[in-house]
C-alpha positions in Angstrom: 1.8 -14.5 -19.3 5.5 -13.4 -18.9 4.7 -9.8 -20.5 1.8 -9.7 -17.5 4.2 -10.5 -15.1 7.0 -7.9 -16.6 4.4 -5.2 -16.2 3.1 -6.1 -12.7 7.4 -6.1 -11.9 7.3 -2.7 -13.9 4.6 -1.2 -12.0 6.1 -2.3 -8.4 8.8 -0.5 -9.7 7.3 2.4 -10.2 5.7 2.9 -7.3 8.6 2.1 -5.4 10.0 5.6 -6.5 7.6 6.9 -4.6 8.3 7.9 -1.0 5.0 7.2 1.0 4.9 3.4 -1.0 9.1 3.1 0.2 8.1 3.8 3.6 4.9 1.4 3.5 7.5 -1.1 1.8 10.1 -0.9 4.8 7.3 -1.1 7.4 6.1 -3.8 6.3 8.9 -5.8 6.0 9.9 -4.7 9.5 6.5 -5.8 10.4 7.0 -9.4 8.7 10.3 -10.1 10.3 9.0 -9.1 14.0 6.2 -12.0 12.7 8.2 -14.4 11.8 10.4 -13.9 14.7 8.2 -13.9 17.4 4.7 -15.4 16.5 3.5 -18.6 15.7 0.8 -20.1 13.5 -2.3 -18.1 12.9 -1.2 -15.3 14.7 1.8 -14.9 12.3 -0.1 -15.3 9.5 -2.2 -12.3 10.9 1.0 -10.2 10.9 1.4 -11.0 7.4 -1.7 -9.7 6.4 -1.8 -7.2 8.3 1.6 -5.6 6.6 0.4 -6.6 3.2 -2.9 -4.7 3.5 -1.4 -1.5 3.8 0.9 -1.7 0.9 -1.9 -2.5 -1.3 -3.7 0.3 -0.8 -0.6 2.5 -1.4 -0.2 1.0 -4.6 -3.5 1.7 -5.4 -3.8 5.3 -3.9 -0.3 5.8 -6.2 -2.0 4.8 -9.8 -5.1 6.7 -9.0 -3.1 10.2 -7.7 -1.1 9.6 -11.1 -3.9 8.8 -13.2 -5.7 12.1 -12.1 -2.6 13.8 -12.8 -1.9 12.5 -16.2 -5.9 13.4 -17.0 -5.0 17.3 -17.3 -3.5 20.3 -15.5 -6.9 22.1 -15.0 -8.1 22.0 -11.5 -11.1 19.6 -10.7 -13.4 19.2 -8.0 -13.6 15.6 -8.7 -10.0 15.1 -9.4 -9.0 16.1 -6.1 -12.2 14.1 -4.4 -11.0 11.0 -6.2 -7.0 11.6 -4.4 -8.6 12.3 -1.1 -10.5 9.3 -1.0 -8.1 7.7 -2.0 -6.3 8.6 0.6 -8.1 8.0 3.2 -8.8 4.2 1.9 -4.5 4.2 2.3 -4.9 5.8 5.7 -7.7 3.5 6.9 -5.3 0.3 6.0 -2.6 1.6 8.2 -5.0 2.5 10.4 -6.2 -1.7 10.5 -2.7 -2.9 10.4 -2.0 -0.5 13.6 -5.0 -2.4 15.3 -4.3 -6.2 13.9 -0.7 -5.9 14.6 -1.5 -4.6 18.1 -4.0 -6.8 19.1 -1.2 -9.9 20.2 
């Protein structure tokens, strides 16, 4: 269990290096403290979620862009179709949290 939680730690790490999942990071802990600042209740739990949603899908969008990459240096049709939807998955979370955060 403790080598599971050493790579999860490891992989967070990672990711971190990367510039789009250290923005998505600040955000959301910008987003979190304006939650717990100002909300109550449900509501702030909906701020929560709503700043944890994005960062998910970063993380994810990150191991698939360097999975692809790792797979080989040749161009691929699919390769790039795999990053773009992944992408836009990333993009649509943002786009969610936008809404939910705006919505109170």
């Amino acid at each position: 269990m403790q080598e599971k939680i050493n790579n999860c730690l490891q992989g967070f790490r990672d990711a971190v290096q990367e510039r789009s999942v250290m923005y998505c990071a600040v955000l959301d802990g910008a987003l979190c403290l304006h939650a717990h600042c100002t909300r109550e209740g449900e509501v702030r739990g909906l701020y929560v979620a709503a700043a944890a949603l994005p960062m998910m899908f970063e993380l994810v969008n990150s191991a698939i862009e360097r999975a692809v990459d790792h797979a080989g240096i040749e161009f691929s049709e699919l390769a790039r179709e795999a990053k773009d939807i992944s992408a836009a998955a990333s993009m649509a979370a943002h786009s969610l949290s936008i809404v939910l955060s705006s919505m109170y």
